[in-house]
Structure formats: structure tokens, C-alpha cells
C-alpha positions in Angstrom: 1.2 -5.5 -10.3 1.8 -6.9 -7.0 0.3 -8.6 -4.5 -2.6 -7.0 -2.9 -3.1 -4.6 -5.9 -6.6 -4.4 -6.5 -7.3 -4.9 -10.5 -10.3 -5.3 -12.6 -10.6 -7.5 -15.4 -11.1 -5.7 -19.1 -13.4 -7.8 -21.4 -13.2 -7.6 -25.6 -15.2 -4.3 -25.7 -13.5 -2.4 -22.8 -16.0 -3.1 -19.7 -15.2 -4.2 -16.5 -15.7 -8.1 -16.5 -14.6 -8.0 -12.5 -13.2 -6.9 -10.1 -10.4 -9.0 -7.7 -7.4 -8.7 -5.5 -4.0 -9.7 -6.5 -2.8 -12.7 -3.6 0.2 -14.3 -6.0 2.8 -13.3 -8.5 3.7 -16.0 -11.4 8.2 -15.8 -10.4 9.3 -17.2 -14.2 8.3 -15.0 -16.6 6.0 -12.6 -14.5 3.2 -12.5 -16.7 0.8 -13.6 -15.1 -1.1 -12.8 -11.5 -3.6 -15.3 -9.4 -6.3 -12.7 -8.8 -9.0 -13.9 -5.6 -12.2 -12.3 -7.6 -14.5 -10.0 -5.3 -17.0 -9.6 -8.2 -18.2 -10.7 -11.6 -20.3 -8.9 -14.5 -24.1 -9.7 -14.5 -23.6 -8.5 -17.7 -21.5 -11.7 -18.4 -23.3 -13.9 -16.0 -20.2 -15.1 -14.4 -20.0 -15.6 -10.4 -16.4 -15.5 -9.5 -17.1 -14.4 -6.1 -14.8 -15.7 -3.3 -12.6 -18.3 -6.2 -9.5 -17.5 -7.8 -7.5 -18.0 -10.8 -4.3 -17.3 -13.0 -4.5 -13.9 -14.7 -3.2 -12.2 -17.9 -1.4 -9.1 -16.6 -2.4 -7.9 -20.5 -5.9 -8.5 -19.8 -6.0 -6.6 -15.7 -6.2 -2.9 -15.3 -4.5 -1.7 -12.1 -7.6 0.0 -9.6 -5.5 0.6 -6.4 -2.1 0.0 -5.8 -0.8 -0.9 -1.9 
């Protein structure tokens, strides 16, 4: 993953917890991505729309890569 990959987020059961854009790559160990989330589950009532945060690469699924 790279930045400006689109990814989605994979919860404990396999659905889509949201869906983000990738804007930095963690440079030590490179496991890690800061995702800027587009979307959240209603399912899981979160509202990441517009923040970001520091990302699993174990727990994103690639959608689109640039």
C-alpha cells in the first residue's frame, strides 16, 4: 500500500468497517498506513468522515491502487 491507494477497513467478521484513502506511509518498519477515512459503518456507528488515523496494513484491504 501506498499513498493514495484507496483501502477499506475489515472488521472481526469480514465487513467493511470503512472506507479511506491512504495520505502517509509509516518509513521504520512499514507496517502501518495513516488512512484520511471517506466513510464509516452505520453498522458500527462510527463517523470517521473527513479524520484520519494510523492503520494496520493487516487489518486494510487494498480497493484501488494509483
Amino acid at each position: 500500500m501506498k499513498v493514495g491507494d484507496l483501502v477499506k477497513c475489515k472488521d472481526d467478521e469480514g465487513g467493511i468497517f470503512g472506507l479511506g484513502l491512504v495520505i502517509e506511509e509509516e518509513t521504520t518498519r512499514d507496517l502501518m498506513v495513516r488512512v484520511l477515512w471517506l466513510s464509516g459503518s452505520a453498522r458500527e456507528n462510527t463517523v470517521f468522515d473527513g479524520k484520519d488515523d494510523w492503520n494496520w496494513k493487516s487489518n486494510l484491504e487494498l480497493v484501488k491502487a494509483i
